[in-house]
Structure formats: C-alpha cells, structure tokens
N, CA, C and O of each residue as an XYZ file, in Angstrom:
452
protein
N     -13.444     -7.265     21.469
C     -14.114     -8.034     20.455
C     -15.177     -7.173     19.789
O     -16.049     -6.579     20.423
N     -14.989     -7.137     17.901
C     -16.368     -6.211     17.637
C     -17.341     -7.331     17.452
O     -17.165     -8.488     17.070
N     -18.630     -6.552     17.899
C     -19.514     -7.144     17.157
C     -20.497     -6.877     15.623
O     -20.688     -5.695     15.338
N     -20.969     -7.721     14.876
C     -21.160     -7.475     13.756
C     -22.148     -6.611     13.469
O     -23.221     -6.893     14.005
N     -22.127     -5.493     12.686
C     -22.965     -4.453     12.410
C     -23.243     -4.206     10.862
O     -22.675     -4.529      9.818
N     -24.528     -3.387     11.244
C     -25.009     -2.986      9.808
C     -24.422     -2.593      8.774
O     -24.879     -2.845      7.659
N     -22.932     -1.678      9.017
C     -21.713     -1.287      8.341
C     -21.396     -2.649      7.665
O     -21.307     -2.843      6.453
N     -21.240     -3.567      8.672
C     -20.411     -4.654      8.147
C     -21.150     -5.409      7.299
O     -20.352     -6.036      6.601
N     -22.544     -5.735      6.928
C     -23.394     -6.071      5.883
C     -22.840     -5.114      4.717
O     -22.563     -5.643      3.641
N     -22.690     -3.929      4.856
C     -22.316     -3.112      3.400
C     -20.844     -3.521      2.533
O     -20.497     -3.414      1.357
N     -20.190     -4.054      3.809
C     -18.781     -4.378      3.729
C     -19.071     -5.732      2.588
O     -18.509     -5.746      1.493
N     -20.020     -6.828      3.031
C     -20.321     -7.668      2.586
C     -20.489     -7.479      0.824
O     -19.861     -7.801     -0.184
N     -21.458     -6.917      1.097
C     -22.003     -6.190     -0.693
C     -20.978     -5.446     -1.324
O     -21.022     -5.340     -2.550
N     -20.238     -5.015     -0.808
C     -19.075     -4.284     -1.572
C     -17.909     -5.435     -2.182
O     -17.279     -5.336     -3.235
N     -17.857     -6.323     -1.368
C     -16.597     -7.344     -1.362
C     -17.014     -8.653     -2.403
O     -16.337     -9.244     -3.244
N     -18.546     -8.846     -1.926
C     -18.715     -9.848     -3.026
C     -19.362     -9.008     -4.805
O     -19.370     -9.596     -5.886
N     -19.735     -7.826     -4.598
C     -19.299     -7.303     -6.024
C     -17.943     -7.103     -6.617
O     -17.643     -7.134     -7.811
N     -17.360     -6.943     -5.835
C     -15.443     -6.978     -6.761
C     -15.650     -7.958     -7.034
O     -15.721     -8.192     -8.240
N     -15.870     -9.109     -6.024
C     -15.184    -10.496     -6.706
C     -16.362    -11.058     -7.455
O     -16.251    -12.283     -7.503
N     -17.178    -10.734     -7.908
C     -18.200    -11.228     -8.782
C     -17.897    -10.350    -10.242
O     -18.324    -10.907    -11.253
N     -17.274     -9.170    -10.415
C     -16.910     -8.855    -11.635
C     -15.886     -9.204    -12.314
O     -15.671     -9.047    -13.516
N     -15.175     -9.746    -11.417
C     -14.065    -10.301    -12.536
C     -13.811    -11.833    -12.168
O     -12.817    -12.452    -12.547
N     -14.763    -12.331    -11.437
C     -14.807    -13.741    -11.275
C     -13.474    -14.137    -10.344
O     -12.618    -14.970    -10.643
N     -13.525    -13.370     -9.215
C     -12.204    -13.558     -8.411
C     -12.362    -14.584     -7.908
O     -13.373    -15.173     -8.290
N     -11.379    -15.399     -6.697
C     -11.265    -16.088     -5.870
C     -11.702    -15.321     -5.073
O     -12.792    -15.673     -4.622
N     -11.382    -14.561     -4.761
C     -11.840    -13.338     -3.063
C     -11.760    -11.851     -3.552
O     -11.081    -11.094     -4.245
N     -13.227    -11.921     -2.510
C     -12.903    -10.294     -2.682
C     -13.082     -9.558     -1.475
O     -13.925    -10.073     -0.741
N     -12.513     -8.433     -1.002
C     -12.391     -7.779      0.511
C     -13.093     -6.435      0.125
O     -13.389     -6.030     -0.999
N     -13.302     -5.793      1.462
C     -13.747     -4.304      1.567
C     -13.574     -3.935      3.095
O     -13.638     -4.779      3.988
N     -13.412     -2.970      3.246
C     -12.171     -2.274      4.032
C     -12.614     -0.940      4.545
O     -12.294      0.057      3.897
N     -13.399     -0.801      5.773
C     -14.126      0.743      6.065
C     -12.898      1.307      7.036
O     -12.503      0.566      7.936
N     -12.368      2.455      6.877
C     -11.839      2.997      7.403
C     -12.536      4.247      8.641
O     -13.742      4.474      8.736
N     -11.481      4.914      9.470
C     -12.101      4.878     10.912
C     -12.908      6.532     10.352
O     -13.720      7.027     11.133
N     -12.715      7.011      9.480
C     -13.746      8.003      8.298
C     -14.959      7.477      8.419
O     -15.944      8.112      8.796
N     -14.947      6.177      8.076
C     -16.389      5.475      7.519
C     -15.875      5.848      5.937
O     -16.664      6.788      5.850
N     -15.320      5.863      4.876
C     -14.605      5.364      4.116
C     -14.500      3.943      3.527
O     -14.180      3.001      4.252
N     -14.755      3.792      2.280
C     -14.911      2.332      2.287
C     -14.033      1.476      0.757
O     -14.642      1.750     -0.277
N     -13.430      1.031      0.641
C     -13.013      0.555     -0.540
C     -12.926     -1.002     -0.427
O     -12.714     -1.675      0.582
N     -13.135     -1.396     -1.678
C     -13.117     -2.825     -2.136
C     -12.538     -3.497     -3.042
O     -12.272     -2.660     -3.904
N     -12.124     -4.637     -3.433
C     -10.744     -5.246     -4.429
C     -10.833     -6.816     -4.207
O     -11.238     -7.458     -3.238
N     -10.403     -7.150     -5.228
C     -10.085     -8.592     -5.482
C      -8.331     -8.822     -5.004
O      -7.380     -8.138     -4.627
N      -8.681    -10.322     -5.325
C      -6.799    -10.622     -5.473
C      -7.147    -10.558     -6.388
O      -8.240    -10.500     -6.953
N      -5.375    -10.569     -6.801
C      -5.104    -10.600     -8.381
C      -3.928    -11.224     -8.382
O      -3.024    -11.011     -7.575
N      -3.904    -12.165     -9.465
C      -2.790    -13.512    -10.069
C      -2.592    -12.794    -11.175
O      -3.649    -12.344    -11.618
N      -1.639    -12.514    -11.792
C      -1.185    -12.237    -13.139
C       0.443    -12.463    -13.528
O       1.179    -11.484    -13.645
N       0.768    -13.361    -13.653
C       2.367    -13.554    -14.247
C       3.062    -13.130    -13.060
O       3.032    -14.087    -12.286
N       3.757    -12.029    -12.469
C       4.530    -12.035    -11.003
C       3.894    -10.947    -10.026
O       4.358    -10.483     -8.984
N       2.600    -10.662    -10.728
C       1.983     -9.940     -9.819
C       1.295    -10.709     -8.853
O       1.079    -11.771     -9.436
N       0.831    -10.784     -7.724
C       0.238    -11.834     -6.813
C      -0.327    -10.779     -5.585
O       0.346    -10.273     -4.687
N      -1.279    -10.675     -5.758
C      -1.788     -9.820     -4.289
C      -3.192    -10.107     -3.935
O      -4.134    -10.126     -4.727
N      -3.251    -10.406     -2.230
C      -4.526    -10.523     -1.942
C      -5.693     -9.484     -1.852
O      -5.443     -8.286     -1.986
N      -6.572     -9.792     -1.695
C      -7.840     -9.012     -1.534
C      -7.487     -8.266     -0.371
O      -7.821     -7.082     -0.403
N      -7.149     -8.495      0.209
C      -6.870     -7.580      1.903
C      -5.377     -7.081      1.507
O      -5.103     -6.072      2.157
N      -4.456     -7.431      0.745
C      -3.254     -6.737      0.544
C      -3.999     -5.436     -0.384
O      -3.865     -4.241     -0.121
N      -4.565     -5.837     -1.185
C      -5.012     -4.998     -2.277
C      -5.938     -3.117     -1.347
O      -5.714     -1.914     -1.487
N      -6.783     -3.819     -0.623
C      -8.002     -2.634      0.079
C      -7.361     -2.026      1.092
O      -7.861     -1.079      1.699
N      -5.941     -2.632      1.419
C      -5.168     -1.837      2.697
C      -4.565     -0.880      1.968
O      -4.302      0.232      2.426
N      -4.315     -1.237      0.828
C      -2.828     -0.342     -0.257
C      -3.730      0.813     -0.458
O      -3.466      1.969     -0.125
N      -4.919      0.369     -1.083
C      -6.478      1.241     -1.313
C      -6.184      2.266     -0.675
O      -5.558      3.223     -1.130
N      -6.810      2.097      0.951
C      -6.532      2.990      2.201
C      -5.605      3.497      2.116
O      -5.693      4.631      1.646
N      -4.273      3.028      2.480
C      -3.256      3.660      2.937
C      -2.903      5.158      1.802
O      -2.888      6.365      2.043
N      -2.696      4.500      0.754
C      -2.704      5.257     -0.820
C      -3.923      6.745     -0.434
O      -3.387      7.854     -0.416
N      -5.222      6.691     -0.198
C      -6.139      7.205     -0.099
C      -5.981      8.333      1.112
O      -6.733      9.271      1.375
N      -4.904      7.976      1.675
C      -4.641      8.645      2.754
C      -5.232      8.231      4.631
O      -4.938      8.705      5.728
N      -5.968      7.360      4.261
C      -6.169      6.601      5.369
C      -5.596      6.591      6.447
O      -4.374      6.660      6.322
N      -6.064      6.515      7.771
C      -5.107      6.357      8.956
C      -5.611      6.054      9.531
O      -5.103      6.254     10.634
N      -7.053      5.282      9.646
C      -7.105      3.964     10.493
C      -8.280      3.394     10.061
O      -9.058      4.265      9.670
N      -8.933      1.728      9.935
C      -9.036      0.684      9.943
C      -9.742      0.657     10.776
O      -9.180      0.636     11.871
N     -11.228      0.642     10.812
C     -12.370     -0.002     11.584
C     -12.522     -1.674     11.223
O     -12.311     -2.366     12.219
N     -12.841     -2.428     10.010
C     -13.483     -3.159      9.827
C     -12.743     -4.005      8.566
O     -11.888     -3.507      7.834
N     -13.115     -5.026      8.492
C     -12.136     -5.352      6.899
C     -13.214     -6.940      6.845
O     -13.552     -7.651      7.791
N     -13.479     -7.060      5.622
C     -15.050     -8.044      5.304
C     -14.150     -9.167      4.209
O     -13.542     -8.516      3.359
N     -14.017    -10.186      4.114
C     -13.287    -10.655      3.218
C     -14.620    -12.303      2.597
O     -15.346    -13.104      3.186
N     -14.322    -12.070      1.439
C     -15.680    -12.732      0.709
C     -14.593    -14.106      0.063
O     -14.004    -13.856     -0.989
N     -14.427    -15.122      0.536
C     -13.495    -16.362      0.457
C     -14.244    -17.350      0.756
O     -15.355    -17.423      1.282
N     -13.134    -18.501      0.158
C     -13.354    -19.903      1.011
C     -12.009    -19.117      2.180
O     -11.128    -18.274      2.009
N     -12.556    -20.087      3.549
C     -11.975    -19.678      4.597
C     -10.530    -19.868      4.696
O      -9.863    -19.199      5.485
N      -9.901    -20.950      3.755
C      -8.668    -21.126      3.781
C      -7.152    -19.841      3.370
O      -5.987    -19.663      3.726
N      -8.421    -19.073      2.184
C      -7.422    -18.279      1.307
C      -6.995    -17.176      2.194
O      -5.947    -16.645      1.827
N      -7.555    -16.670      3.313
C      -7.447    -15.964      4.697
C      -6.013    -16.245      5.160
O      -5.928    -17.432      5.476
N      -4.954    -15.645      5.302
C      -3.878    -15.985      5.804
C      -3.198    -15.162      6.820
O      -3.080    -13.939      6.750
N      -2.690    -16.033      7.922
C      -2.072    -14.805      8.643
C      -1.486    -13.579      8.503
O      -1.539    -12.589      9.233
N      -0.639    -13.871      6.953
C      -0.155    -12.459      6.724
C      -1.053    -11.644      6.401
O      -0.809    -10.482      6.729
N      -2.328    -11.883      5.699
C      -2.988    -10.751      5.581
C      -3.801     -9.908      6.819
O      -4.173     -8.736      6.864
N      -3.916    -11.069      7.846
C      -4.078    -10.274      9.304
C      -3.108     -9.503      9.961
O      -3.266     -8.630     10.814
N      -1.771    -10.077      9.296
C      -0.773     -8.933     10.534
C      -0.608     -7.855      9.047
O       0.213     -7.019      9.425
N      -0.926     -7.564      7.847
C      -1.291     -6.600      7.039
C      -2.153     -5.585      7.492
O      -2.029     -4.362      7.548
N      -3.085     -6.389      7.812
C      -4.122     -5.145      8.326
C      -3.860     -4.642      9.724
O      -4.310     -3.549     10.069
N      -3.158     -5.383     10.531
C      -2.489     -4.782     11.812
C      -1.097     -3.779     11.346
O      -1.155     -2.652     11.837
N      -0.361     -3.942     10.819
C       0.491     -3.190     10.651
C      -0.179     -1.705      9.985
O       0.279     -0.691     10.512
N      -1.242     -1.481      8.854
C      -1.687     -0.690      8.685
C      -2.589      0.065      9.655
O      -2.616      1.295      9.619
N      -3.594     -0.878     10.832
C      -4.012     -0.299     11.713
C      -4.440     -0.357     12.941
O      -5.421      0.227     13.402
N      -3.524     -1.239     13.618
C      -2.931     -1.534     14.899
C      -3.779     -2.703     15.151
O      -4.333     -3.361     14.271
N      -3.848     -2.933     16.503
C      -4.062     -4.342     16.953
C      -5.866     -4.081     17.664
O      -6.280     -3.042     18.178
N      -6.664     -5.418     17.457
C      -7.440     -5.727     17.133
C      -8.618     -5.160     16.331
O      -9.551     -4.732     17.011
N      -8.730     -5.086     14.992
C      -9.209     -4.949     14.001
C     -10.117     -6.010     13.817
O      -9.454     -7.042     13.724
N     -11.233     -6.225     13.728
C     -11.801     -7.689     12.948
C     -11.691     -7.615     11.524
O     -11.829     -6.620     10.812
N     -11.366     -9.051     11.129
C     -11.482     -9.304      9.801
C     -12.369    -10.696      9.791
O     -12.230    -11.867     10.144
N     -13.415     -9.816      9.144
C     -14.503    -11.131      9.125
C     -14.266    -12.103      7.629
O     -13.972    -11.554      6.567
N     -14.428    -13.444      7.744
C     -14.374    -14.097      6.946
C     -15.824    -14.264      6.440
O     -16.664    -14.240      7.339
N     -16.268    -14.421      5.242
C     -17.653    -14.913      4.971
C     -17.653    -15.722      3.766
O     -16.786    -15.775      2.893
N     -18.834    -16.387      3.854
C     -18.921    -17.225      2.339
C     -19.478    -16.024      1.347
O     -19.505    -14.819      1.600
N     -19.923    -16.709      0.128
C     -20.194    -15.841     -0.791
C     -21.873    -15.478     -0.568
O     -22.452    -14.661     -1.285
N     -22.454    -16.125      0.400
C     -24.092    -15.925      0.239
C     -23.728    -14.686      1.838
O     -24.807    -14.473      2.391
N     -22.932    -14.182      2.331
C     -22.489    -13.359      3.243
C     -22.997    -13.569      4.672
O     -23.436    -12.788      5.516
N     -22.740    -15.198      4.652
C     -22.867    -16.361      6.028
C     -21.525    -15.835      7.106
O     -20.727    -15.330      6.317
N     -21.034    -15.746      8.267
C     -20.102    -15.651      8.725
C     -19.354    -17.025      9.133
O     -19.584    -17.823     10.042
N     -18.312    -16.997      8.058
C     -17.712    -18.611      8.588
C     -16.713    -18.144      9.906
O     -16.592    -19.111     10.658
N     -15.920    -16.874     10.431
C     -14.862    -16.573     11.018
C     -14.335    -15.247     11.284
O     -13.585    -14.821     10.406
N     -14.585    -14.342     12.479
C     -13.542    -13.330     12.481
C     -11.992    -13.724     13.376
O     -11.797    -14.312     14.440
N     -11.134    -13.138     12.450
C      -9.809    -12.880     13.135
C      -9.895    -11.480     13.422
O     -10.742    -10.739     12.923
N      -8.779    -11.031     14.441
C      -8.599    -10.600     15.002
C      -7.059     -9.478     14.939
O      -6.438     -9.798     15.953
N      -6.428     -8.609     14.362
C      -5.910     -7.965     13.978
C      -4.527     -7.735     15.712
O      -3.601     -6.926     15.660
C-alpha cells in the first residue's frame, strides 16, 4: 500500500491544470519510476474517446517510460473505471496507486493497480 506524498500533491496540480484548460471532465498526471511526470485530459471528439489515464499512460509509454510510480486522477469518482486501472497495470505492473481526488485535491479513493 503507498502512502500519500509530497510528489503526489504535484501530481494533483498538474492534473487539475489540464483539466482546467480546456474545461475537461478529468484530468490525470502520471510520475514515472524517473520521477518524470506528464499530464492530460480525456478527450470526446466524434470517434475519438480516451481517458485521462488512457491518455498520460500513452504519454509515458510514447516517452519511453518503463515504469509507473504514481498516477493522480482529478474526477468525479465515478468516471474512474476499472479499465483504466488494469491500463495502468498493464503499462506498469501490479500495485500502482491511482489516487482519485476531487477538484479542490481532497482524496475521495486510491485503487490499486
């Protein structure tokens, strides 16, 4: 089990600026085991459809990434879906936290990778 760290406050500020610039539903940020950090919205557009955590894994992986400390996701708690937890497990193995938070960067929930 991690516990929550100062990293993961930055995670916070990174995730709710994506989704505050383009007025997302959610926005994620994603520190890799570098300390590496990227951040992203979903995005809805005609048949494009990708979550905030689909989006910051592609980030990583793309970036050259190869492993997944932390993943911060700035939602209502519902939009959180299993697939995007076994996303971030398939990119970087099993137990990862993915913290859920509101937008004032309250912790409603971590899952567990």
């Amino acid at each position: 089990m991690s516990e929550w760290t100062t990293e993961d406050d930055k995670l916070v500020t990174l995730a709710r600026g994506a989704r505050a610039r383009v007025s997302a539903e959610s926005g994620a940020a994603l520190r890799d085991t570098t300390g590496r950090t990227y951040s992203g919205t979903n995005v809805n557009r005609g048949p494009l459809a990708v979550t905030a955590i689909e989006l910051v894994v592609a980030q990583a992986i793309s970036s050259g990434s190869t492993g997944i400390e932390a993943v911060v996701v700035v939602a209502d708690d519902v939009l959180v879906t299993t697939k995007d937890v076994d996303v971030v497990e398939a990119a970087g193995g099993v137990g990862i936290p993915v913290h859920v938070v509101d937008n004032a960067g309250a912790l409603l929930r971590t899952l567990y990778s």
